[in-house]
C-alpha positions as a printed NumPy array, in Angstrom:
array([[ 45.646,  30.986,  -4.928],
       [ 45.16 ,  32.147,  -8.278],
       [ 42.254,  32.33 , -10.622],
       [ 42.556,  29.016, -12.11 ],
       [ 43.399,  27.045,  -9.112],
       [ 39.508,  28.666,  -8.163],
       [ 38.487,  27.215, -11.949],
       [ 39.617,  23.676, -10.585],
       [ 36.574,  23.816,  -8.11 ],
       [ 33.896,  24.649, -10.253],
       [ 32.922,  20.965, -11.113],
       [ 32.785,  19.457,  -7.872],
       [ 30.322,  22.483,  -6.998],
       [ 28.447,  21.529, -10.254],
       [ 28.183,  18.313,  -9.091],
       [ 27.086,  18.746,  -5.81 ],
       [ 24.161,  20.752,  -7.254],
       [ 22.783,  18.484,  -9.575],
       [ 22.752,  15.918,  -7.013],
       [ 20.901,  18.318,  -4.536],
       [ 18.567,  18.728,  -7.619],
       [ 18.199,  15.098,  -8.185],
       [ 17.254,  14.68 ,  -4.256],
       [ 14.84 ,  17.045,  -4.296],
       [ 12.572,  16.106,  -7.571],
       [ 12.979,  12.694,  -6.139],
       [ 11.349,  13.836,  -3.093],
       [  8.835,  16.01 ,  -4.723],
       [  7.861,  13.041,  -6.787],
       [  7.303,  10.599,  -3.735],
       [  5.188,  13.457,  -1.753],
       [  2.963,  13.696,  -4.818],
       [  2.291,   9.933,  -5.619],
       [  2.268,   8.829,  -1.955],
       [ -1.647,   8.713,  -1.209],
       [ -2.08 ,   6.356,  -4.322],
       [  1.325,   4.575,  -2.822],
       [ -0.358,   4.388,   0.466],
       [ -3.758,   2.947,  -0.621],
       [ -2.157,   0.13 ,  -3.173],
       [ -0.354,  -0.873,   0.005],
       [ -3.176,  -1.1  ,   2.349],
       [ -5.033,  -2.955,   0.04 ],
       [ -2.511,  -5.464,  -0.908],
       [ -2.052,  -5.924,   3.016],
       [ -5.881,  -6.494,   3.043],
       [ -5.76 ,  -8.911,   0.28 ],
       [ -3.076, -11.111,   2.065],
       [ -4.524, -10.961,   5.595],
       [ -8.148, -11.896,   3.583],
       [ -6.507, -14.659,   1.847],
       [ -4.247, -15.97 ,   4.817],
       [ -7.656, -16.252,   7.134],
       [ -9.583, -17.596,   4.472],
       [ -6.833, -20.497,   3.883],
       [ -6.855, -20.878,   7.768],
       [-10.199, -21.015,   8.658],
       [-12.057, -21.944,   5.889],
       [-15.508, -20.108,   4.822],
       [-16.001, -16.613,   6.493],
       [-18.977, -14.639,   6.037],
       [-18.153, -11.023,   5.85 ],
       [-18.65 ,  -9.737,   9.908],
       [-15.892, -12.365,  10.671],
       [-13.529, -10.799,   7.639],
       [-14.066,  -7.428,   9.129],
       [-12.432,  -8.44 ,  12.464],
       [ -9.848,  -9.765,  10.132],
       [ -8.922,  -6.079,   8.389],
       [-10.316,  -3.829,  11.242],
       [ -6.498,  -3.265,  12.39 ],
       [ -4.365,  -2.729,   9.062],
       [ -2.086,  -0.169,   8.477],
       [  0.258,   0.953,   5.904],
       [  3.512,   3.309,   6.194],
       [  5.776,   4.078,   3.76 ],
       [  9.329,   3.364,   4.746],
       [ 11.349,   6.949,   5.782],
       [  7.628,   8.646,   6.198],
       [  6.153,   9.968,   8.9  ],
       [  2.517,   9.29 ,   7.267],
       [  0.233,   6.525,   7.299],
       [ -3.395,   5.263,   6.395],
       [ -5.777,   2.975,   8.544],
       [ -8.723,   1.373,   8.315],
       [-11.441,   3.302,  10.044],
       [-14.455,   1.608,   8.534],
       [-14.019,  -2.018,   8.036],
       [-17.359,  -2.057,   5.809],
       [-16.205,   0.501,   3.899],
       [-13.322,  -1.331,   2.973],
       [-14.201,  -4.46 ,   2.222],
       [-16.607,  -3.161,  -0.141],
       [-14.322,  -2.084,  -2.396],
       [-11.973,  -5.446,  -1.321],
       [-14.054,  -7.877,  -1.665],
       [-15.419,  -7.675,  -5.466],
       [-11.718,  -6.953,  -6.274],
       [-10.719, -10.619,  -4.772],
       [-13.847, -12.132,  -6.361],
       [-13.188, -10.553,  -9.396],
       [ -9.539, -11.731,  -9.791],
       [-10.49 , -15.091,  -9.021],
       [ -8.497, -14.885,  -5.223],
       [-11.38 , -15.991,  -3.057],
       [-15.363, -17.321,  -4.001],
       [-18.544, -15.823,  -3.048],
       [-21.006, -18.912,  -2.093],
       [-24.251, -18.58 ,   0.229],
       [-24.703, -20.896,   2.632],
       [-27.647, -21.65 ,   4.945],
       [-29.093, -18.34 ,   3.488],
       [-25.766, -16.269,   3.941],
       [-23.206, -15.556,   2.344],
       [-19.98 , -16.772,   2.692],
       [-16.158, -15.916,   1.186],
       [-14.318, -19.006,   0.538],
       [-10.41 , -19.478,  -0.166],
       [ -9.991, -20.607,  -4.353],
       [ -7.207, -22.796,  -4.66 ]])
């Protein structure tokens, strides 16, 4: 082979690198944002299951809505990392005035407790 038939290769090896390159700031990109990832989808898994028992069973005080979130989890598709709930109090303090807040759910007190209610 001579010199220029060698020249002939030099794109597809440009080419190859740039998408190596590409790959790899995608992935550095992911690994950096993936704890803020992680907790916008655990709570938008809490807000659903919150919403879905609420529309089920009607008022709920907040002990019953921790049964509701104590299991969640959240995974990021092609990761091997994950967040739980460990403290179900923990997070429905920050869930709860979120929902209320957005108008998803009501905060009423009845019979001297408080109670979460569904909003249509």
């Amino acid at each position: 082979m001579t010199y220029f038939e060698y020249l002939s290769y030099v794109p597809y090896v440009l080419l190859f690198a740039l998408a190596t390159a590409l790959i790899y700031a995608w992935g550095l990109w992911r690994a950096r944002n993936q704890a803020h990832d992680l907790n916008s989808m655990l709570s938008a898994k809490g807000v659903s299951h919150v919403r879905k028992a609420l529309k089920k069973n009607g008022a709920m005080t907040r002990k019953e809505l921790e049964k509701v979130v104590s299991g969640l989890s959240a995974r990021q598709p092609f990761s091997r990392n994950g967040i739980a709930v460990q403290d179900p109090k923990k997070f429905l303090d920050s869930l709860l005035p979120y929902m209320v807040k957005q108008k998803l759910i009501e905060e009423r007190t009845e019979d001297k407790k408080v109670v979460y209610v569904y909003r249509k």
